[in-house]
Backbone bond lengths (Angstrom), bond angles and torsions (degrees), N, CA, C in turn:
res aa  C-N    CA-C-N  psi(-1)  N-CA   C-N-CA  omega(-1)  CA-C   N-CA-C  phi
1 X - - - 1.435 - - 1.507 108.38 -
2 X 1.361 112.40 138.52 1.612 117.53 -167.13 2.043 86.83 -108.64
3 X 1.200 111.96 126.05 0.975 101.26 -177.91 2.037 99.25 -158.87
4 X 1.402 90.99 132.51 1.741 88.18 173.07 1.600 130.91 -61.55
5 X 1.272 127.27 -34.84 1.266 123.90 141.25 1.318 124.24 -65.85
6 X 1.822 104.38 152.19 1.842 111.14 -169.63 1.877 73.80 -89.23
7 X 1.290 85.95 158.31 1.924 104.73 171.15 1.265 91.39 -121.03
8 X 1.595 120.98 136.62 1.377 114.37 -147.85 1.619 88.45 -119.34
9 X 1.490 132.25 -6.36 1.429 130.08 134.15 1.148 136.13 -15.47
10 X 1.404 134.23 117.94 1.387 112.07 165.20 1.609 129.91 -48.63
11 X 1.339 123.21 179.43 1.706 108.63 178.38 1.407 94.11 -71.76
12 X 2.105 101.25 159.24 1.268 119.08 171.60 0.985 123.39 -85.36
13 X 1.093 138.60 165.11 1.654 120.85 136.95 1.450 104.87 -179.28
14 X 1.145 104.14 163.99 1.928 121.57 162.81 1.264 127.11 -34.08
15 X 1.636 131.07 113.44 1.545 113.94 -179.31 1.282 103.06 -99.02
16 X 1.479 107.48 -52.78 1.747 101.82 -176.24 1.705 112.82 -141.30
17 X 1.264 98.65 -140.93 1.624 91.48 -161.10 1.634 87.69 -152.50
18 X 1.252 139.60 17.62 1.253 121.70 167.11 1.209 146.68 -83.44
19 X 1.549 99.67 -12.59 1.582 100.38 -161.41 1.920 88.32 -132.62
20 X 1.315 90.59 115.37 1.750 93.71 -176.01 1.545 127.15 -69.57
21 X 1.015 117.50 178.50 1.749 109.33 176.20 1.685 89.42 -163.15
22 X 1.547 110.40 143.76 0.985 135.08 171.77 1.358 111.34 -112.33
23 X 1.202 122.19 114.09 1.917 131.02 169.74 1.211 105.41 -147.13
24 X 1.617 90.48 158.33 1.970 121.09 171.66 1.049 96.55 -125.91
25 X 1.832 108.87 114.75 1.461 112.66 125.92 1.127 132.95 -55.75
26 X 1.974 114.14 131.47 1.081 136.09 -174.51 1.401 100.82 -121.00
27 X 1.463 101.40 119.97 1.989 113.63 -166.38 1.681 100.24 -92.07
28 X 1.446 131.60 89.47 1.535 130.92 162.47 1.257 117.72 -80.83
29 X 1.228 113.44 3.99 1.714 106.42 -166.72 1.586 119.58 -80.29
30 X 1.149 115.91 8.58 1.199 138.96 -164.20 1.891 132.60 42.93
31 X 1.480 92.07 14.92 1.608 110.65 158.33 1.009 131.26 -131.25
32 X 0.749 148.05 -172.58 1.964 155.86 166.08 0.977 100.26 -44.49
33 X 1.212 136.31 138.61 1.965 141.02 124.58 1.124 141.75 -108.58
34 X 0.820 103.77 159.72 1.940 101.75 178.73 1.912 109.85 -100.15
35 X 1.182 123.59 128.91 1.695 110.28 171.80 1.617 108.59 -111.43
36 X 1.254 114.49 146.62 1.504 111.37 -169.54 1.677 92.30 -139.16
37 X 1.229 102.90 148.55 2.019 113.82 172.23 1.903 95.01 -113.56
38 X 1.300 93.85 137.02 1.438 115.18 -168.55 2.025 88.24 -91.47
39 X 1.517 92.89 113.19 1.778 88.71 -177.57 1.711 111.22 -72.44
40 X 1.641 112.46 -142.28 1.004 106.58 -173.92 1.884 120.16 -96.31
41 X 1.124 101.83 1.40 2.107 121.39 175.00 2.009 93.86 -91.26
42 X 0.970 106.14 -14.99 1.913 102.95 -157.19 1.094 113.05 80.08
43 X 1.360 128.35 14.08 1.487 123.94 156.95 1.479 133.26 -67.39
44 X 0.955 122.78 110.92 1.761 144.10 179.86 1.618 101.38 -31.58
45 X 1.674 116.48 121.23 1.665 109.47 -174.71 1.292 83.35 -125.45
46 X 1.388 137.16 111.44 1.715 138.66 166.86 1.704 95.21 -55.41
47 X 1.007 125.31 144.79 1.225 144.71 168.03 1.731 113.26 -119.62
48 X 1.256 120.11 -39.18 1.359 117.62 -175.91 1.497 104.19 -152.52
49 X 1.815 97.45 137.51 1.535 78.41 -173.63 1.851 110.67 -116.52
50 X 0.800 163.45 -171.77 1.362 169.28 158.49 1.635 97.27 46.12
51 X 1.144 117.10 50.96 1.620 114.68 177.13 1.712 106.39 -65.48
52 X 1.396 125.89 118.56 1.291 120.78 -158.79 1.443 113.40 -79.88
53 X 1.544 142.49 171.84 0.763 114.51 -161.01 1.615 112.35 -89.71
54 X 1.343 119.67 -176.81 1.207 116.54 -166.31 2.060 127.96 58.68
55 X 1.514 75.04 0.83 2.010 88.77 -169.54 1.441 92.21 -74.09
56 X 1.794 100.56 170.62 1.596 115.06 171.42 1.189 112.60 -115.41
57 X 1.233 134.29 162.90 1.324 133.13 -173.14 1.986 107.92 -153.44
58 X 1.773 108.00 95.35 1.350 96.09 -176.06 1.556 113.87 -77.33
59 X 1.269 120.66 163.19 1.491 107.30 170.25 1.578 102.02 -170.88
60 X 1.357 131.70 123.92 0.983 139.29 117.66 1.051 146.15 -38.98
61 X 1.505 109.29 124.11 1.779 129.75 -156.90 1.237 122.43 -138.68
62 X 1.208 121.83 -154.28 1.788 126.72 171.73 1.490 99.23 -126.90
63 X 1.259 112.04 -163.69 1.274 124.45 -151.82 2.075 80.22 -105.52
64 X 1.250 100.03 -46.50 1.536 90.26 -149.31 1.518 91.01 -109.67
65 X 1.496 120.49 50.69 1.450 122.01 156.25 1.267 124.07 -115.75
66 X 1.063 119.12 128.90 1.617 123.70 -157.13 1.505 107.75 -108.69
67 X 1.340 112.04 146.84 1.874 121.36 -158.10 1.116 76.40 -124.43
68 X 1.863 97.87 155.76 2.001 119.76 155.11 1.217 72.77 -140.54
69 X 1.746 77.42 174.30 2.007 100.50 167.38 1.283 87.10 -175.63
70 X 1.855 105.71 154.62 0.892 128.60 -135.87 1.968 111.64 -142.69
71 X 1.190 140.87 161.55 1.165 112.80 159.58 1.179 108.57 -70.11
72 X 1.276 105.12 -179.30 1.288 118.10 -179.77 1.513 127.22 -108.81
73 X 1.250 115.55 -16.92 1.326 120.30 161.19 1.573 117.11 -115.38
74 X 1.267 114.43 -20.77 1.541 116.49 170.48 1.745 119.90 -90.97
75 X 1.287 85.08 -56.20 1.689 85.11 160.86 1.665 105.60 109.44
76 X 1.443 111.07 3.83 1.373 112.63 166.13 1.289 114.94 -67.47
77 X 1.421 112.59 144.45 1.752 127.74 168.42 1.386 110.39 -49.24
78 X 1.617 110.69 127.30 1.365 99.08 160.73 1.579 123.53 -93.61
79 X 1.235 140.91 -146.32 1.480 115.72 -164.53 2.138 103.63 -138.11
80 X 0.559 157.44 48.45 1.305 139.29 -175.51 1.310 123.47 -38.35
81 X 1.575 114.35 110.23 1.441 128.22 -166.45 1.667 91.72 30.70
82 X 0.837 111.12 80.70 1.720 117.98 148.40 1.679 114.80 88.58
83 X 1.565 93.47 -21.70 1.890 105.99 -166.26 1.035 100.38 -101.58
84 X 1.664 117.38 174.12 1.584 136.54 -173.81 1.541 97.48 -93.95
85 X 1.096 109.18 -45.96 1.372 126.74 -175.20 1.495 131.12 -96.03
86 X 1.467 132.64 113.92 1.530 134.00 -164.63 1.605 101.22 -98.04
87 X 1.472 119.67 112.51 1.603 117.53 171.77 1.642 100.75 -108.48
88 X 1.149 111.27 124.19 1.690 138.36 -171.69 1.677 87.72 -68.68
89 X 1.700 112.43 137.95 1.530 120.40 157.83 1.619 92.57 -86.15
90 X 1.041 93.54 164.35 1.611 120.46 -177.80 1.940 106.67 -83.23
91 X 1.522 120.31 134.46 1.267 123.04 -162.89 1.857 95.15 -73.58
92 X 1.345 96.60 141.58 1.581 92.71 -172.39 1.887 98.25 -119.22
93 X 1.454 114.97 10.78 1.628 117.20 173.11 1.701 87.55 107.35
94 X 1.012 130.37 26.06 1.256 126.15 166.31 1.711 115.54 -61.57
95 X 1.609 125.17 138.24 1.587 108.70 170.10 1.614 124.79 -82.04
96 X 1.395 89.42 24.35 1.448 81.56 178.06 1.559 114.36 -165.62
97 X 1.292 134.63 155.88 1.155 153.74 162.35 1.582 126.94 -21.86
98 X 1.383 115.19 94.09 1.785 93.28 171.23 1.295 148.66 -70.46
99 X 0.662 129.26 115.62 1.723 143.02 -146.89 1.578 105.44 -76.24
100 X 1.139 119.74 104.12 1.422 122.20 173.13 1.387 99.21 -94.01
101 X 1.300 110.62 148.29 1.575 131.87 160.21 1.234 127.57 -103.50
102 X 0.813 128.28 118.84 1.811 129.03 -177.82 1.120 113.49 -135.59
103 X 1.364 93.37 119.70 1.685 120.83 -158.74 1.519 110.94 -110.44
104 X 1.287 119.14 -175.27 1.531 134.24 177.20 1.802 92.22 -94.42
105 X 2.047 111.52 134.10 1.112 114.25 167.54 1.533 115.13 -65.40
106 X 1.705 118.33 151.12 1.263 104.29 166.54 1.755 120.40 -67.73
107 X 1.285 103.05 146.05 1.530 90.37 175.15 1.490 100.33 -141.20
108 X 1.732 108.12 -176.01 1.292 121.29 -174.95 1.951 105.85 -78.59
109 X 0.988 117.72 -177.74 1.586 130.37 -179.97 1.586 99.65 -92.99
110 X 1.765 124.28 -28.32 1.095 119.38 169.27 1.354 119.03 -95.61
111 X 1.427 133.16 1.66 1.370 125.49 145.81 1.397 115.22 -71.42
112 X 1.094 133.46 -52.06 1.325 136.47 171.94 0.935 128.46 -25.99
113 X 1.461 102.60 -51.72 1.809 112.78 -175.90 1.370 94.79 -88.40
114 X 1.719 126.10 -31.74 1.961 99.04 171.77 1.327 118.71 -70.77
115 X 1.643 127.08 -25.46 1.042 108.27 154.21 1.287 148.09 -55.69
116 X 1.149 119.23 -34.52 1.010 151.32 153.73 1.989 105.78 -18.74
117 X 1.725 94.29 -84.02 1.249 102.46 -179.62 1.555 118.90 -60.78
118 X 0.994 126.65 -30.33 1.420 147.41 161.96 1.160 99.13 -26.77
119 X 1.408 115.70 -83.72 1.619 119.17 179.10 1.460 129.36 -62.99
120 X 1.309 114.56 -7.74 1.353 123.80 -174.85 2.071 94.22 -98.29
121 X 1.229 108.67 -34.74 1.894 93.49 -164.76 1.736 95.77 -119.48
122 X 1.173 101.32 107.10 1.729 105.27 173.01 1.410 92.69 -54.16
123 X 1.420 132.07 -79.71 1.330 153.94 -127.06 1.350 103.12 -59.09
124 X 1.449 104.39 -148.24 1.459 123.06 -166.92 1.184 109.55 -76.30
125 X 1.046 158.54 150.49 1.525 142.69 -150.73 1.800 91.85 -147.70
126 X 1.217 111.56 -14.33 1.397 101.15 -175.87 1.813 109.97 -95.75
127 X 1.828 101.76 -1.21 1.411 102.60 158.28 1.709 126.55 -80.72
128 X 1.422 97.91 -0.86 2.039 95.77 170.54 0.893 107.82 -95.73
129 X 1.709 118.33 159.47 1.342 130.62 -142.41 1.690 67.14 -114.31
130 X 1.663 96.30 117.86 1.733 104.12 -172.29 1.439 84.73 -167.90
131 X 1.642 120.25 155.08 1.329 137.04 163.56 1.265 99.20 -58.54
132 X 1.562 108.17 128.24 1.193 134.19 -178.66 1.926 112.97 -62.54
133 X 1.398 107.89 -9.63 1.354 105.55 158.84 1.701 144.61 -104.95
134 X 1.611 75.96 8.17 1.008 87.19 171.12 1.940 119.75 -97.04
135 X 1.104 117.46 0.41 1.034 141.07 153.60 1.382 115.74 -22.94
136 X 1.027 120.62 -90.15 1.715 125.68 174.01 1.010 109.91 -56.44
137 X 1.559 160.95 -22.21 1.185 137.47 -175.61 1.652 114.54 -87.78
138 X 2.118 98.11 -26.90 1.492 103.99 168.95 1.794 109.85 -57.96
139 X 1.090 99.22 -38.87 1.372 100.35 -167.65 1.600 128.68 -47.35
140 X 1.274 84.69 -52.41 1.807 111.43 169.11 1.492 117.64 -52.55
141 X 1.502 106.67 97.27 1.967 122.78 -178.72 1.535 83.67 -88.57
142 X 1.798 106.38 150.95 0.979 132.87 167.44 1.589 121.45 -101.04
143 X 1.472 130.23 143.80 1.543 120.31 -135.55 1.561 87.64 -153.88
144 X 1.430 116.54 111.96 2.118 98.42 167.57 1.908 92.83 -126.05
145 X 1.220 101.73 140.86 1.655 126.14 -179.08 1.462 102.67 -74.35
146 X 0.591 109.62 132.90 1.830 94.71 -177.68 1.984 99.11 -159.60
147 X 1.049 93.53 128.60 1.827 107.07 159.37 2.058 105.09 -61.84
148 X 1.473 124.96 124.52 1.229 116.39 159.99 1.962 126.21 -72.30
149 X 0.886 112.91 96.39 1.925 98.98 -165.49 1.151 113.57 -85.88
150 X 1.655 96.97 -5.64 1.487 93.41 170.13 1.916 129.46 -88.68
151 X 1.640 83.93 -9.09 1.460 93.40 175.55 1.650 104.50 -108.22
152 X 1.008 125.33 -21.30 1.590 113.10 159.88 1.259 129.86 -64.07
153 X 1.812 119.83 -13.64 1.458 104.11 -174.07 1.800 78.75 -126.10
154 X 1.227 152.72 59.54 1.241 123.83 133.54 1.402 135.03 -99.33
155 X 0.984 107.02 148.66 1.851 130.39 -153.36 1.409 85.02 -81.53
């Protein structure tokens, strides 16, 4: 994953495939997202893309496969209960589905507003009349590699 923040995690990824888990993503973040399962290299597999907000998303998994999600046009992390990263408990005969939430990360009042501007000025950023240190952090676009799975398996 090419990403402007360091994730101070070791890499993710998939160990096995035995022990299943049943969950729904539940989209609160109040925009679009994208959700992806980190396979077994730690490579990014999109599973769904612009899930709207408030949308559901069922999906069957394993125990030891790990989800992100992302906006969808900006491309910031969204957060599951607090984390970057969602690890599935293992189905124990439950009748029903576990409900993940995926929320907006907390952030500062000065990320906000660079995001903010970020998405509002493609261009040269060192032509706004802006503190000159803030310069480099506008600069910095955010980038995730990702396999599409939703466009490799349609019929």
């Amino acid at each position: 994953m090419s990403d402007s923040e360091t994730e101070a995690d070791s890499p993710v990824k998939s160990l096995h495939y035995n022990r299943p888990a049943y969950i729904t993503f539940l989209n609160r973040t109040g925009y679009p997202i994208d959700i992806a399962w980190l396979d077994y290299r730690g490579n990014i597999v999109r599973y769904i893309k612009e899930l709207a907000s408030g949308g559901v998303y069922h999906q069957n998994t394993y125990f030891t496969h790990p989800w992100i999600a992302w906006h969808s046009r900006t491309l910031e992390r969204a957060s599951f209960g607090g984390k970057k990263v969602f690890q599935p408990q293992p189905w124990q005969g439950e009748q029903h589905r576990t409900v993940v939430y995926i929320d907006r990360p907390m952030k500062s009042l000065l990320k906000l507003c660079l995001q903010t501007v970020k998405y509002l000025v493609r261009g040269d950023v060192e032509l706004l009349e802006i503190p000159k240190d803030l310069h480099g952090p506008l600069k910095k676009r955010r980038r995730i590699d990702f396999v599409d799975y939703t466009a490799l398996y349609r019929h």
